[in-house]
PAMIVO-223659 format. One record per residue (C-alpha): x, y, z. Coordinates in pm, whole numbers, plus 50000, padded with zeros to 5 digits. Each point is the difference from the previous one (the first is absolute). Layout:
<atoms>
@east=X, north=Y, up=Z
...
</atoms>
This chain:
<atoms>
@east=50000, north=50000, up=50000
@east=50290, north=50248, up=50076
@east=50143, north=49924, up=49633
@east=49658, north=50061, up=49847
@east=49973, north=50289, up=50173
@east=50329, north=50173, up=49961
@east=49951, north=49918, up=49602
@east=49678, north=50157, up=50003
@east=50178, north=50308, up=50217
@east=50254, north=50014, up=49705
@east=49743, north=50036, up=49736
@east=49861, north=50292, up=50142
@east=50256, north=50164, up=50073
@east=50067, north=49982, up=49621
@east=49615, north=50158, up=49967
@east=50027, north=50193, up=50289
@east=50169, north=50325, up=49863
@east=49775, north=50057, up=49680
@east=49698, north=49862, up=50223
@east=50020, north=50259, up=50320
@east=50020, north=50317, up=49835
@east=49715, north=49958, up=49751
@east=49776, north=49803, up=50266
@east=49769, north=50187, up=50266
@east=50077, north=50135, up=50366
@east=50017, north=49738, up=50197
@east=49900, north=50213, up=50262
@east=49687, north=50135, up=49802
@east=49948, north=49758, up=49775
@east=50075, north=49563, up=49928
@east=50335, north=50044, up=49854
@east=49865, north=49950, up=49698
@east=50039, north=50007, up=49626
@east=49793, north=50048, up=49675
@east=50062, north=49691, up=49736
@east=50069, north=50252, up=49757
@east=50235, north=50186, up=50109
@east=50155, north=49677, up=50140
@east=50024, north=49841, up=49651
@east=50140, north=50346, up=49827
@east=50288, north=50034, up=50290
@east=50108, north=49656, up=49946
@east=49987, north=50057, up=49599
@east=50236, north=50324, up=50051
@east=50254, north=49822, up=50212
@east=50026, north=49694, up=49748
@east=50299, north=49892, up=49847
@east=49809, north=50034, up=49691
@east=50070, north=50225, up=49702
@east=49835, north=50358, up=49985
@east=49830, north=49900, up=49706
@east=49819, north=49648, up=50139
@east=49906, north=50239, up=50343
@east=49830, north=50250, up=49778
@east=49811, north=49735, up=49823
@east=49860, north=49810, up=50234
@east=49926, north=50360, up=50249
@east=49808, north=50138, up=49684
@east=49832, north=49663, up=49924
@east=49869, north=49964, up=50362
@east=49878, north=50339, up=49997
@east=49752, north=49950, up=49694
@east=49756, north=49920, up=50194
@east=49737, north=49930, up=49739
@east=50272, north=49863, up=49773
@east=49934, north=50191, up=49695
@east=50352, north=50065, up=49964
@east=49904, north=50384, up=50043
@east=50085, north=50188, up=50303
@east=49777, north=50221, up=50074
@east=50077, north=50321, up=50224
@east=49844, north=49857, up=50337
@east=50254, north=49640, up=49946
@east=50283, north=50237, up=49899
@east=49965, north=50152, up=50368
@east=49957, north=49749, up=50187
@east=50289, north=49801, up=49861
@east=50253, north=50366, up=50057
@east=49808, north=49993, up=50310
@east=50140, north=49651, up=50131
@east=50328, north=50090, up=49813
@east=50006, north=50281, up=50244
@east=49932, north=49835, up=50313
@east=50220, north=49748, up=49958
@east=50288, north=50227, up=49893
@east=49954, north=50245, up=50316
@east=50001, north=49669, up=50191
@east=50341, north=49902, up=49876
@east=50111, north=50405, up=50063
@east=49981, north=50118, up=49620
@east=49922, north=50391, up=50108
@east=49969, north=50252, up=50262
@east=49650, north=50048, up=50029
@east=49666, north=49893, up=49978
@east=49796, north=49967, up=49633
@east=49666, north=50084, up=50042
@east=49700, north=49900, up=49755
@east=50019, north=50380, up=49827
@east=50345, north=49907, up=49868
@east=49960, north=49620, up=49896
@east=49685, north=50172, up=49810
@east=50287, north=50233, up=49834
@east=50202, north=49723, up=49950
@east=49753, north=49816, up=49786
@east=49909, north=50320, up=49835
@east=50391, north=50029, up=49881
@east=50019, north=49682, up=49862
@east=49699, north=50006, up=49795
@east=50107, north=50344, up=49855
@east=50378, north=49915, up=50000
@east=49886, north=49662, up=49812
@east=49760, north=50223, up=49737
@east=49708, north=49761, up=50132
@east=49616, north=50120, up=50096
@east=49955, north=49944, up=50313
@east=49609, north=49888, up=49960
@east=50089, north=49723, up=49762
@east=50314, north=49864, up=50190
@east=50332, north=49882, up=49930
@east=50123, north=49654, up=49864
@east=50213, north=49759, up=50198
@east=50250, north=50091, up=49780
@east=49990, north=50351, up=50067
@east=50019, north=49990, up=50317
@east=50317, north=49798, up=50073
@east=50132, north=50264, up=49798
@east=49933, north=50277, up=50246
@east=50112, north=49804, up=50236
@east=50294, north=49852, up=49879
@east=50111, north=50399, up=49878
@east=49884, north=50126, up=50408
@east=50224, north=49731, up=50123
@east=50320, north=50018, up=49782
@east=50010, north=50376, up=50099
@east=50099, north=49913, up=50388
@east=50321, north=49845, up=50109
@east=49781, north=49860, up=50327
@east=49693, north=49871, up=49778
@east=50246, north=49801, up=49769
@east=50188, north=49815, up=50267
@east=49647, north=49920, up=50152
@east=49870, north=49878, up=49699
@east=50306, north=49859, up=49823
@east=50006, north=50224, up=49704
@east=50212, north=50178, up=49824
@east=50076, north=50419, up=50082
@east=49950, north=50208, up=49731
@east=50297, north=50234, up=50111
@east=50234, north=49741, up=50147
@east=50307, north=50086, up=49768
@east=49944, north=50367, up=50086
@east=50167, north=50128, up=50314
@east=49848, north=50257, up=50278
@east=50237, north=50253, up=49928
@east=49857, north=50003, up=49596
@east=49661, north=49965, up=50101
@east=50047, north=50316, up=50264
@east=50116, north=50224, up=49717
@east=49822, north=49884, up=49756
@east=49782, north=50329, up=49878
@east=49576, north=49982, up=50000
@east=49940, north=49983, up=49700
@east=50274, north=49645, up=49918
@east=49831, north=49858, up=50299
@east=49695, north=50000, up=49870
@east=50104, north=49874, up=49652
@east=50120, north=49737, up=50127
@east=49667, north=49926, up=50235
@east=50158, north=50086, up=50328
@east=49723, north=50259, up=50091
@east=49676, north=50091, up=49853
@east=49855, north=50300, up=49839
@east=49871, north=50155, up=50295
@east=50354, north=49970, up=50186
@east=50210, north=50108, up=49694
@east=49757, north=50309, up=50026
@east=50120, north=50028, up=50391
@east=50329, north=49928, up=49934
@east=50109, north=50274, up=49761
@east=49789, north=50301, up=50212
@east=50191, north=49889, up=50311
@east=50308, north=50055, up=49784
@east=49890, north=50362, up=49865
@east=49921, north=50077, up=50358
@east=50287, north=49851, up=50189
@east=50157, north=50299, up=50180
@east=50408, north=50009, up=49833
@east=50197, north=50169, up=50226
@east=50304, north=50070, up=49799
@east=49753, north=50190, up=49774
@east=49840, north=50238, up=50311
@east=50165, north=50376, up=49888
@east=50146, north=50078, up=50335
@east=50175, north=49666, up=50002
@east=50164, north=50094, up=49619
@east=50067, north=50343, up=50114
@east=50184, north=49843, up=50334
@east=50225, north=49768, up=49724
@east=50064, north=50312, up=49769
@east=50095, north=50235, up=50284
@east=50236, north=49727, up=50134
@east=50179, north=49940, up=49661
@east=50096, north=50362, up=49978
@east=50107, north=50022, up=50317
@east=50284, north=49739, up=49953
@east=50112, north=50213, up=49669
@east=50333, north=49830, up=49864
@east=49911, north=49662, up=50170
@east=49671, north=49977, up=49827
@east=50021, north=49681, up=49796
@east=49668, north=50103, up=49818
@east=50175, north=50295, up=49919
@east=49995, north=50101, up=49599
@east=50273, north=49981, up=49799
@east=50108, north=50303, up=49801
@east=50407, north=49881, up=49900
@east=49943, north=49905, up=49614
@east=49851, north=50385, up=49946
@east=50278, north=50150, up=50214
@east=50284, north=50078, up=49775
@east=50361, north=49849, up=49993
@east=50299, north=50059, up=49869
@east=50183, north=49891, up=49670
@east=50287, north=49768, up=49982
@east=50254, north=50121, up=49764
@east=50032, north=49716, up=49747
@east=50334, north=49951, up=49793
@east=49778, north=49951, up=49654
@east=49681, north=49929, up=49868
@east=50180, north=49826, up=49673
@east=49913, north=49586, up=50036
@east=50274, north=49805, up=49847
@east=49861, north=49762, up=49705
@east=49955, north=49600, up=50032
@east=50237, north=49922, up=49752
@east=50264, north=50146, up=50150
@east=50175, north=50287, up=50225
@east=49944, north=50253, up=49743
@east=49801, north=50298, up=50108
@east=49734, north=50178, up=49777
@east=49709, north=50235, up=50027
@east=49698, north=49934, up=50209
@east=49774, north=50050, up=49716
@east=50170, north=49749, up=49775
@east=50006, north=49773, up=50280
@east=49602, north=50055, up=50032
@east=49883, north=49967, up=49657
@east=50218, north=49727, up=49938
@east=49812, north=49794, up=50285
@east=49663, north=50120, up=49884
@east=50103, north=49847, up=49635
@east=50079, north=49698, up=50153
@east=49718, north=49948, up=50216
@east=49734, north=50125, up=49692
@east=50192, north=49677, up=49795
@east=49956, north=49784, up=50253
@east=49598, north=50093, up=50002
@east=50019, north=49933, up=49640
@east=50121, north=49681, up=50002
@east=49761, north=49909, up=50266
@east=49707, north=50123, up=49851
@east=50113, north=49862, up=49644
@east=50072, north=49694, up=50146
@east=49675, north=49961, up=50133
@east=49756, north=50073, up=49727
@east=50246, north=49743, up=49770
@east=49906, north=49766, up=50239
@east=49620, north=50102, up=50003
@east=49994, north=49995, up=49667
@east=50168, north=49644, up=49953
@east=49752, north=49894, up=50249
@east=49689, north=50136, up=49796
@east=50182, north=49838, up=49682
@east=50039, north=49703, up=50130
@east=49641, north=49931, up=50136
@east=49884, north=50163, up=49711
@east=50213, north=49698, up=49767
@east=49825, north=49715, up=50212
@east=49649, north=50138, up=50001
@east=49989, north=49984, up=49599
@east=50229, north=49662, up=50087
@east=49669, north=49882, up=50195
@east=49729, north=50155, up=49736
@east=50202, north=49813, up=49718
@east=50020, north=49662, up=50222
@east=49643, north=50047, up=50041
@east=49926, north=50038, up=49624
@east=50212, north=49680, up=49900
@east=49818, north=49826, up=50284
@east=49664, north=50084, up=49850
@east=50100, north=49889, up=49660
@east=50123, north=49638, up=50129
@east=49676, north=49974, up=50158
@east=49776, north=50114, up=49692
@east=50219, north=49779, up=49802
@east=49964, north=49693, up=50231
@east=49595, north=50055, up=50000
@east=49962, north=50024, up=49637
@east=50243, north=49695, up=49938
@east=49727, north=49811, up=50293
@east=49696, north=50106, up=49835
@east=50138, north=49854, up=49662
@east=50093, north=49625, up=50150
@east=49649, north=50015, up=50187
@east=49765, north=49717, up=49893
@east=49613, north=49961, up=49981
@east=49744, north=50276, up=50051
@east=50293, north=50248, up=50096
@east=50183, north=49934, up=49716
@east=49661, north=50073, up=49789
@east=49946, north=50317, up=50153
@east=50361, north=50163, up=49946
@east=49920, north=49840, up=49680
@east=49692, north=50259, up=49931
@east=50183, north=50245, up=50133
@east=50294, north=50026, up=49795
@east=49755, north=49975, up=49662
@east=49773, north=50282, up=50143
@east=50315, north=50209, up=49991
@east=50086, north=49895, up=49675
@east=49662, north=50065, up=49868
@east=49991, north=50366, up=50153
@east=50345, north=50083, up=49806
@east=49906, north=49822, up=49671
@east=49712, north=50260, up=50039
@east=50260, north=50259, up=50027
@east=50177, north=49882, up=49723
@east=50295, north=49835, up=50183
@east=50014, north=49674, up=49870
@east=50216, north=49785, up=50298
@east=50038, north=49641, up=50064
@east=49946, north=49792, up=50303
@east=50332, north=50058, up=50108
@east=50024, north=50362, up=49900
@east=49691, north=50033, up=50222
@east=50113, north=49838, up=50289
@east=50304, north=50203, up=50021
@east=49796, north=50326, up=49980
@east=49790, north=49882, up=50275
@east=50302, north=49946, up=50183
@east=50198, north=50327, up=49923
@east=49649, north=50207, up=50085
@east=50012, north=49806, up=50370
@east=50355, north=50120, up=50019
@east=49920, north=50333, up=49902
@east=49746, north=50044, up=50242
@east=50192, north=49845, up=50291
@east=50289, north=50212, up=49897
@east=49801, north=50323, up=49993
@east=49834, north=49951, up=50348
@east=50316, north=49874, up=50145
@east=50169, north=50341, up=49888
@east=49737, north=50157, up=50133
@east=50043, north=49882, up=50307
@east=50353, north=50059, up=50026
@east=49951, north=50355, up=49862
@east=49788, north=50062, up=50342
@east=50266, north=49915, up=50209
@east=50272, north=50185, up=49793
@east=49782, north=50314, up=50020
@east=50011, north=49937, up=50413
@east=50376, north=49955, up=50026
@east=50050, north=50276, up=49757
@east=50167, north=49805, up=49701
@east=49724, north=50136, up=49747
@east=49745, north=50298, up=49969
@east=49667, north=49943, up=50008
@east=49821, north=49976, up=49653
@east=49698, north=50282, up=50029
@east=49713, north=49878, up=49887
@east=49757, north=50234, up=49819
@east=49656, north=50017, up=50206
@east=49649, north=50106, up=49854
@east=49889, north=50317, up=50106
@east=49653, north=49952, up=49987
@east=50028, north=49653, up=50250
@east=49913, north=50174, up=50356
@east=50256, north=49962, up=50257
@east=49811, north=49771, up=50246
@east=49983, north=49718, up=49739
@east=50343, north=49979, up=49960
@east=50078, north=50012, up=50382
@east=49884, north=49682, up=50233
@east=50185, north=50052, up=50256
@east=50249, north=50249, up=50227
@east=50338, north=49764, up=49859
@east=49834, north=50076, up=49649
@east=49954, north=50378, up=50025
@east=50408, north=49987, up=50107
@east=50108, north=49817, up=49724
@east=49795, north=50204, up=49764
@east=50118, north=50318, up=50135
@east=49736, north=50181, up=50128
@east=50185, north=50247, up=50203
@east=50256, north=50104, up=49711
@east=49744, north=50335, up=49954
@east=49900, north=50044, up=50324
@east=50127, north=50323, up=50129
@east=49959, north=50232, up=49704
@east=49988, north=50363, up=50088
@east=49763, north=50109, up=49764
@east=49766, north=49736, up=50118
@east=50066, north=50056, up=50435
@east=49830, north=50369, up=49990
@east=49716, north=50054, up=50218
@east=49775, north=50268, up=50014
@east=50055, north=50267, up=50330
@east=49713, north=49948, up=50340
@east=49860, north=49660, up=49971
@east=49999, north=49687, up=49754
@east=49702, north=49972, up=49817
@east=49860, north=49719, up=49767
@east=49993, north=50159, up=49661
@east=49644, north=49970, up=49942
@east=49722, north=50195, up=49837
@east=49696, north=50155, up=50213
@east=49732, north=50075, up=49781
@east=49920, north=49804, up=49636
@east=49997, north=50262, up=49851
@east=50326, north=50088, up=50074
@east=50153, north=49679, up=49969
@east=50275, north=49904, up=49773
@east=49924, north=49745, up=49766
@east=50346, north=49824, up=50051
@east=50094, north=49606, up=49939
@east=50018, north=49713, up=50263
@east=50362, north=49983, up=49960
@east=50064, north=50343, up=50021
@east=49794, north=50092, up=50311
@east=50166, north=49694, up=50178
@east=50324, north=50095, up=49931
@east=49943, north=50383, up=50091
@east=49876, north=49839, up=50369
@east=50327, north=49772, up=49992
@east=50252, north=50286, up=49971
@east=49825, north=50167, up=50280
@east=49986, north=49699, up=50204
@east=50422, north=49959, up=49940
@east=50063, north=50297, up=50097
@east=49809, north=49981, up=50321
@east=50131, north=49692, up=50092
@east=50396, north=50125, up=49913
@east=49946, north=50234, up=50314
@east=49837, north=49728, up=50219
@east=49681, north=50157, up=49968
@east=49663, north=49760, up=49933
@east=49742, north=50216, up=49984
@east=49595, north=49822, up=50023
@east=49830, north=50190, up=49744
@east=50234, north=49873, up=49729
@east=49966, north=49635, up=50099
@east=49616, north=49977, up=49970
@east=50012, north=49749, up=49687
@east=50241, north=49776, up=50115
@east=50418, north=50000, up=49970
@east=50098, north=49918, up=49718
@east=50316, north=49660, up=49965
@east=50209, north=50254, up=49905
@east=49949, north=50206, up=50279
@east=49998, north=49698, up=50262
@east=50372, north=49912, up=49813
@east=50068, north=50383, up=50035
@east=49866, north=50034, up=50370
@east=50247, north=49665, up=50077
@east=50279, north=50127, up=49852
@east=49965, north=50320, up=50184
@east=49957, north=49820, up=50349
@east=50365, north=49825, up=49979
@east=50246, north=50213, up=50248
@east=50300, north=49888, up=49792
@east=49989, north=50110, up=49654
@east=50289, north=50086, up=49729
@east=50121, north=50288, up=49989
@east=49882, north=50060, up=49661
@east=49657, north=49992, up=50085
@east=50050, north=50213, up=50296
@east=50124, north=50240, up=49856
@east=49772, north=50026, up=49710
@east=49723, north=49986, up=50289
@east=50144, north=50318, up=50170
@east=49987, north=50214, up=49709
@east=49664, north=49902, up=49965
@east=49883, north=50187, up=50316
@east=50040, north=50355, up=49854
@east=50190, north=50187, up=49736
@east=50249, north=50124, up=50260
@east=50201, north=49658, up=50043
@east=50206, north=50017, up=49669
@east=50216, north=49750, up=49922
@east=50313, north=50107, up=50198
@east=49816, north=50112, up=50288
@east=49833, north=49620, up=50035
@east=50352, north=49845, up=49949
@east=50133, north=50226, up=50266
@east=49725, north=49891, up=50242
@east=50138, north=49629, up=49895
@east=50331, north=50035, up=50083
@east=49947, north=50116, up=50324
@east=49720, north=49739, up=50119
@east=50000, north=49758, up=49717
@east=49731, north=49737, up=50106
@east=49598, north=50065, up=50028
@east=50028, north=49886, up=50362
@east=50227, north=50309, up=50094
@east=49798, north=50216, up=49820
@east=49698, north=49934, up=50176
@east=50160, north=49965, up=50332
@east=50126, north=50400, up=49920
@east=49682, north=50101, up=49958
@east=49813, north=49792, up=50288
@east=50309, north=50043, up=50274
@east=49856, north=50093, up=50355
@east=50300, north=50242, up=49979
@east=49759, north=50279, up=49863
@east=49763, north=50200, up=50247
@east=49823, north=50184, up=49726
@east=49964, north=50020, up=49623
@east=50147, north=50310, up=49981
@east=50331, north=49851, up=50137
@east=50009, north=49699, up=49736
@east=49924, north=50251, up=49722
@east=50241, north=50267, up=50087
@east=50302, north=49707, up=50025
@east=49857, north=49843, up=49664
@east=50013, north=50296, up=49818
@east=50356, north=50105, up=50179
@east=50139, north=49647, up=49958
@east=49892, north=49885, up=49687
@east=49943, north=50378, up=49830
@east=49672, north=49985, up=49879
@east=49930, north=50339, up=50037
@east=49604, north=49916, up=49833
@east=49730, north=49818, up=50133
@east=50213, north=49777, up=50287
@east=49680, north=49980, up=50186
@east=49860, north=49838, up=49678
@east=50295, north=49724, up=49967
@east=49986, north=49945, up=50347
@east=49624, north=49933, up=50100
@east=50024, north=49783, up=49692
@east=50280, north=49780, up=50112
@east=49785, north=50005, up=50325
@east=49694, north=49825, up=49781
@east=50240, north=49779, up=49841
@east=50111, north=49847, up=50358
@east=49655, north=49953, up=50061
@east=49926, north=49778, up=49716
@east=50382, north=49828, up=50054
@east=49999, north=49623, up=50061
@east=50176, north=50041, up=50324
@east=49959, north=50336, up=50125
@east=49617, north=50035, up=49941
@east=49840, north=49694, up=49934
@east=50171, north=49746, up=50264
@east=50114, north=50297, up=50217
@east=49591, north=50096, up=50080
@east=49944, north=49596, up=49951
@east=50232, north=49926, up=50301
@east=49839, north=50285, up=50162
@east=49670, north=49858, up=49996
@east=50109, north=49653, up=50163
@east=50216, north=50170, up=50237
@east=49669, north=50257, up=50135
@east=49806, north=49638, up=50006
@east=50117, north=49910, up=50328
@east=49907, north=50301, up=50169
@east=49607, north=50033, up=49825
@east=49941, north=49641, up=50155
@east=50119, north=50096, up=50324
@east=49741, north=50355, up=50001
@east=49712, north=49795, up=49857
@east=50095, north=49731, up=50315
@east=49993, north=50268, up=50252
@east=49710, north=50237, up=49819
@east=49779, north=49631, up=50027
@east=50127, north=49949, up=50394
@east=49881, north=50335, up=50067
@east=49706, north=49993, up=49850
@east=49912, north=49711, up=50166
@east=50048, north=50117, up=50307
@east=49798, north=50294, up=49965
@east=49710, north=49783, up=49844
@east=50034, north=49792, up=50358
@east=50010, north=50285, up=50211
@east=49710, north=50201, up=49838
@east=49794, north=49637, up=50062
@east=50121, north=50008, up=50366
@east=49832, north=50404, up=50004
@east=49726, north=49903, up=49847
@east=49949, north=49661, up=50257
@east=50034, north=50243, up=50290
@east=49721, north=50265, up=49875
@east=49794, north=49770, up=49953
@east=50041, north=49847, up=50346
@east=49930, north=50350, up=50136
@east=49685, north=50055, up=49812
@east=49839, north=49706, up=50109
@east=50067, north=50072, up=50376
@east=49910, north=50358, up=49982
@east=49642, north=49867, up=49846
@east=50043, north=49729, up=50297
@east=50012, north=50288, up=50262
@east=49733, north=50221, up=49842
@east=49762, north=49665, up=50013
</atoms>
């Protein structure tokens, strides 16, 4: 009996630990324990992994096992979580029902879940799995893995607000306390009587000062005599003038550029000679290739047998019949070998016309022009954006004579009254509308009135084109002297050399650097001397960022998701106070009531 009873002490003393804190008073209570919390305590302090404790904790929480959890079996289970890990000394204080309801509210916002439809198993090991890996305590306990294990304290301490929460080691709502503590932590190195103190002491130690400034380069010295300025020649100890000695250096050096440069394009141009030499090498192997196999097919078609035999047969005498008609008298063998040398030409031509292609590409020939209808409309030659490139569409894009716009606004050129009205062409009035459409769209303005029928391909091609924040330089600057008669030729190429990319031109014009207009205009006009209309060039580069790629479209795109944040958390709180009201207004209303009826109660 002793035995059986010290075994039975043993085993309870294993239980004992986890057992006494979460059990009742034994003074107030029966010392004891809900099964619940009994079974989750024992499933945290398994020498499971994290992942089997989380599965079979959110498992015995769906209670109605529709693998859903809803909001109510999301609390209890954080609720038991809790319990258990105050038990076992996780924390300094007590969580009370307000924040596990918080808690649950997190995760189904944190997850992007409704909270009235509830979240899968899945799901929730997730969260959990995430929560945990986030704690050094929580991942011993539960045999995980910490997310920051490899990172020290020290990084961690000074890592800024905004890296700690990019890397999920605070939330929104902290980052936002985070970096106001740090514009209002006092810096007392920065407090003026303290820098005045640290000035007044470094000119009061005068010489000593090692913050002192020093003047010695501008101070001026003396000469040393020198016993000549004549340098004594390499090839030997005669002396000559410093001059000869100069430019015969300088004619030495300018050889040696020579023969480097010369060097360099004969070996460029051996290069380009050489692939040149075995790309025709490959188009002729290609030919001969296509002859052997013509050649082997009609030598196969002549030793065939049967029905195939009979229909090469009636082929070959159809062609004879349709020259004898011509008056080309051929027989069966003269046939056979025009049939043969048509296949070849054929081949042959597409083959070279292949080849052509890619020596256009690589720059080995010049593209043969082909002459185009004029009276085929544009659209039905042009399928697609890759076939409006290759056509050329924007050879004629920027031409001066077609970019003028009329002065106040843009206006469709349309006719009020019929009577008044300009018996003009479908071609003609659409291509009146076009020009003004170009030219609005050149200065990044896209005006509604002038897009009431629909954009035109063109336009889309013209309006994609436009968008891309890393053009040529050609077609920047042929886009510049678009915007107004004032940005001649050498004016635009002077704006190039100085910021010769789209993206610094648009971050000139859209710099917080400015506080006014009047401040970018007055440098514009001093810096790049346009001494007309600088307002004009520069509200117009201003439209142009606007309808950039990256600094309008995806800069006020990134906006947008950035702000959404922020609008959920308003509509959260807006609904929470509203809610409240509604409650408290029923409470009012409850109470008024009660005091009407026992005011009629007294008067009875």
């Amino acid at each position: 009996l002793l035995q059986r009873a010290l075994r039975r002490k043993a085993k309870e003393n294993l239980v004992l630990p986890l057992y006494s804190p979460l059990a009742n008073s034994i003074v107030d209570g029966d010392f004891s324990v809900g099964l619940v919390h009994m079974i989750v305590a024992l499933t945290i302090v398994s020498s499971d992994q994290a992942t089997e404790k989380l599965h079979f904790l959110v498992d015995l929480f769906d209670m109605n096992s529709d693998e859903f959890l809803a909001s109510e079996e999301m609390g209890c289970m954080i609720h038991s979580c809790v319990k258990v890990l105050e038990a076992v000394g996780f924390g300094d204080r007590k969580v009370d029902e307000a924040e596990v309801h918080s808690i649950v509210l997190r995760a189904f916002y944190s997850m992007g879940v409704d909270q009235h439809k509830g979240m899968t198993q899945y799901e929730a090991q997730t969260f959990a799995m995430n929560f945990v890996s986030t704690s050094s305590f929580l991942t011993t306990l539960f045999n995980a893995q910490w997310k920051y294990g490899e990172m020290s304290t020290y990084m961690r301490q000074v890592m800024t607000p905004a890296r700690q929460y990019e890397v999920g080691l605070i939330a929104m709502p902290d980052l936002k306390y985070h970096v106001a503590r740090d514009f209002l932590r006092y810096r007392p190195a920065l407090d003026p009587i303290q820098k005045a103190l640290i000035h007044e002491r470094a000119l009061a130690m005068g010489a000593d000062d090692p913050m002192k400034p020093d003047y010695s380069k501008f101070l001026p010295k003396k000469k040393r005599n020198k016993a000549s300025n004549v340098i004594p020649l390499e090839h030997g100890p005669t002396l000559t003038n410093l001059t000869d000695y100069r430019d015969a250096t300088m004619m030495r050096a300018a050889k040696r550029l020579q023969n480097v440069y010369r060097g360099k394009l004969a070996r460029q141009r051996a290069e380009d000679l050489a692939k040149k030499e075995a790309f025709y090498a490959a188009r002729d192997i290609a030919i001969e290739g296509m002859k052997k196999k013509v050649g082997a097919e009609f030598e196969k078609r002549e030793n065939e047998h049967g029905i195939a035999k009979m229909k090469w047969d009636a082929s070959v005498r159809k062609k004879q019949i349709q020259l004898r008609a011509a008056g080309k008298n051929f027989d069966r063998d003269g046939v056979i070998g025009l049939l043969m040398d048509e296949t070849i030409k054929s081949g042959q031509d597409e083959i070279e016309a292949r080849f052509h292609e890619l020596a256009v590409q690589r720059g080995f020939e010049e593209k043969k022009e082909e002459v185009q209808e004029e009276e085929k409309d544009l659209l039905s030659q042009i399928t697609s954006l890759a076939a409006a490139k290759r056509k050329n569409v924007f050879a004629a894009m920027f031409k001066r004579d077609e970019m003028t716009i009329p002065k106040g606004d843009i206006v469709t050129p349309r006719a009020e009254n019929k009577e008044e009205r300009v018996k003009q062409t479908a071609n003609t009035q659409i291509a009146s509308l076009t020009a003004v459409r170009r030219a609005a769209m050149i200065r990044g303005v896209f005006p509604k009135d002038l897009y009431k029928m629909g954009e035109m391909f063109e336009e889309t091609i013209l309006r994609f084109d436009l968008a891309n924040p890393d053009p040529s330089i050609e077609s920047l600057l042929n886009r510049l002297r678009a915007f107004d008669k004032v940005m001649t030729y050498l004016k635009s190429e002077d704006m190039l050399i100085e910021l010769p990319a789209k993206r610094l031109l648009l971050k000139y014009v859209t710099s917080p650097f400015w506080k006014d207009d009047a401040q970018i205009y007055k440098d514009f006009e001093k810096h790049f001397r346009v001494i007309r209309n600088a307002n004009i060039i520069v509200d117009t580069l201003r439209d142009v960022a606007a309808t950039d790629l990256e600094t309008g479209i995806v800069a006020s795109s990134y906006q947008e998701i950035v702000d959404i944040p922020d609008y959920l958390l308003k509509i959260m709180v807006s609904r929470k106070v509203q809610d409240e009201a509604q409650g408290s207004l029923g409470q009012a209303r409850e109470a008024l009531e009660e005091l009407r009826v026992q005011g009629t109660g007294q008067r009875w």
